[in-house]
Phi, psi and omega in degrees: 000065191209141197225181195285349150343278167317313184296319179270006155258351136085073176235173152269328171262142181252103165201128283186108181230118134299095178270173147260338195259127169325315207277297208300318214301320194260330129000288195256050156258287201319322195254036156102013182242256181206134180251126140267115152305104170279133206263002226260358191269342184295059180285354185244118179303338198271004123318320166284327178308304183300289189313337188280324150323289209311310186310298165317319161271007163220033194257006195025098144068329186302140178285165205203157161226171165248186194218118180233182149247130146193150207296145156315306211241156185237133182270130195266161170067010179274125182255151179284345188296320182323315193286306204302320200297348217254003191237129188277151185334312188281338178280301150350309173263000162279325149328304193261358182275316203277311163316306171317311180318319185237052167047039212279149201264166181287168167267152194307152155343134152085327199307092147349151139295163179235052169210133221192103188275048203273316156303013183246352156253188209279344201261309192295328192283337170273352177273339196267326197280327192287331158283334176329298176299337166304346187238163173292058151262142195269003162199151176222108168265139181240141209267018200207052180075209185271139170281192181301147160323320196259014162273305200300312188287352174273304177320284198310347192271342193276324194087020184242142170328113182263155175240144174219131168264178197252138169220017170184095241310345177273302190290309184331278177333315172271358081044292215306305191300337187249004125141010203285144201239345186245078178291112190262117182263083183279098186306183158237047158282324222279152167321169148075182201292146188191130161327202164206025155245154221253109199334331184276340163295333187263326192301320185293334173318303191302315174300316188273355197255339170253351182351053091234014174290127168307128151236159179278104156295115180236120158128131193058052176255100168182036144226176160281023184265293191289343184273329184303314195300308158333303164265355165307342202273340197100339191282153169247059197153149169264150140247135205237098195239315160318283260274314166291298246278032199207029171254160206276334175295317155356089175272089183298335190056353185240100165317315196283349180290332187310296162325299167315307169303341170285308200278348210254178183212168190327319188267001182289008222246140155232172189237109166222155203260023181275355176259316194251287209153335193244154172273137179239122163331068175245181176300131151310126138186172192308007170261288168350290217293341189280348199266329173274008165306132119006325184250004174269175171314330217068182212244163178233173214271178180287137057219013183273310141021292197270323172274326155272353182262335175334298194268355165306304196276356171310318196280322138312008161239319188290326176248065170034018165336047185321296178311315179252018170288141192194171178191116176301138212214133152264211192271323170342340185292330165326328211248347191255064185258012218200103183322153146191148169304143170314319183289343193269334150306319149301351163270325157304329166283314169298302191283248188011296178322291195309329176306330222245351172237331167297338199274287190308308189316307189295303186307319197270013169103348186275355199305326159281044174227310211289000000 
């Protein structure tokens, strides 16, 4: 399963797993495919600087990247106090209305939240790279388009890849245009923040449209059926990021999200602006729907959004509040039914492919070659 992609990043598989967890991250380098660390949950370098240690003592050497956010263009003089002053008073109490309803409990005295959409800005994405760079990784993808000119060009003088995802042949092209050597054509399969063209329509779009820059196919990704179906497409590679969250390596800390994520099916999923501000792929659940209720405020844009709900949703994970428990999720979640090891997803994978090309081989006539 290896394209030229793979080859100069000196992977065996080319297939490309977005994590949030260290564990998952070096899990999936070790079992032949390139592990992302996703960063944006990092607001203390010295936190990321210990996973990023840990990944480096258990990666048997095999290459891995990170993944951060942050916006193209930078806004100056913006403070997180500014935005929070900036979001009003009736969402705010709707807040503490919908959280009454389900008894969801305060956090103790003193308790931080421990979700923070502070990591979606640019000064954190920059703190986090200045340890990043300190380490071997071999691709730094930013998930909010092409990052600033002077990252890419710090990347490249470095030898690391830069990645951006795409969700439609207009952004992709300015990807192109802004020098980015890695394209992610990210479906409206996908977990997370996502488009509204559907992957088998956007990888090819994507292809013909950066040609001859390599792309990653993404979203509703998650046998070896779908990554063949994928490079058949032109793309040179999957990127696979729901597909972990449900491996034995997985620190979910909330068990019942896990549980939830087991139980669900393809169609259990919506892209609502109920986390950021912008739509993201998550589990349907009674939070989602209040936030898309009609008679409700609606939701506000990113990144105030994401600042008013921070400490709702820390208090709806620590204590497992299961009617408004979620998680971005792509529709792959149909397919995630079952605890397994990373290598053992990969062998699922691995196996699949080959069935799915032994399969063409025969319809095309081939069949003594596979």
């Amino acid at each position: 399963m290896q394209t030229e992609l793979s080859k100069k990043l000196g992977v065996e598989h080319a297939i490309f797993g977005f994590t949030p967890f260290p564990a998952v991250a070096a899990a999936i380098s070790r079992a032949g495919g390139f592990g992302v660390l996703g960063a944006v949950r990092y607001t203390a370098p010295d936190d990321l600087k210990r996973d990023l240690d840990w990944i480096e003592a258990n990666v048997d050497g095999k290459p891995y990247g990170l993944d951060v956010v942050m916006p193209a263009k930078k806004v100056e003089g913006v403070t997180e106090a500014d935005v929070e002053a900036m979001i009003p008073e009736g969402h705010r109490q709707y807040v503490k209305d919908t959280l009454a309803k389900y008894g969801v409990p305060e956090l103790a005295e003193g308790e931080a939240s421990g979700w923070r959409i502070t990591g979606w800005m640019e000064q954190v994405a920059r703190t986090q790279l200045d340890v990043a760079f300190d380490y071997p990784i071999k691709l730094l993808a930013n998930a909010l388009g092409s990052p600033p000119a002077d990252v890419v060009a710090r990347a490249h003088e470095r030898g690391v890849l830069v990645a951006a995802l795409a969700g439609s042949a207009r952004h992709a092209r300015k990807h192109a245009e802004a020098g980015i050597d890695v394209v992610v054509a990210q479906g409206y399969e996908a977990g997370g923040h996502t488009g509204e063209i559907a992957s088998m329509v956007l990888t090819p779009e994507v292809v013909d449209a950066v040609d001859p820059l390599p792309v990653l196919a993404a979203g509703g990704i998650g046998s070896g059926q779908q990554v063949a179906a994928a490079l058949s497409l032109g793309a040179q590679g999957v990127w696979l990021g729901s597909l972990w969250l449900t491996v034995t390596e997985a620190d979910m800390h909330a068990p019942a999200v896990t549980r939830k994520l087991l139980a669900a099916g393809s169609g259990d999923t919506v892209r609502s602006r109920a986390l950021t501000g912008k739509p993201a792929r998550q589990l349907r659940t009674e939070w989602t729907d209040a936030w898309d209720d009609p008679n409700g405020p609606g939701t506000l844009p990113m990144p105030l959004q994401g600042l008013l709900v921070a400490e709702a949703v820390s208090r709806i994970q620590k204590y497992e509040v299961e009617p408004l428990l979620g998680t971005p999720v792509g529709q792959i979640v149909g397919r995630m039914n079952s605890e397994r090891s990373v290598q053992a997803v990969f062998d699922d994978l691995t196996t699949g492919f080959e069935r799915a090309v032994e399969r063409v081989n025969r319809i095309a006539g081939r069949g003594e070659q596979s």
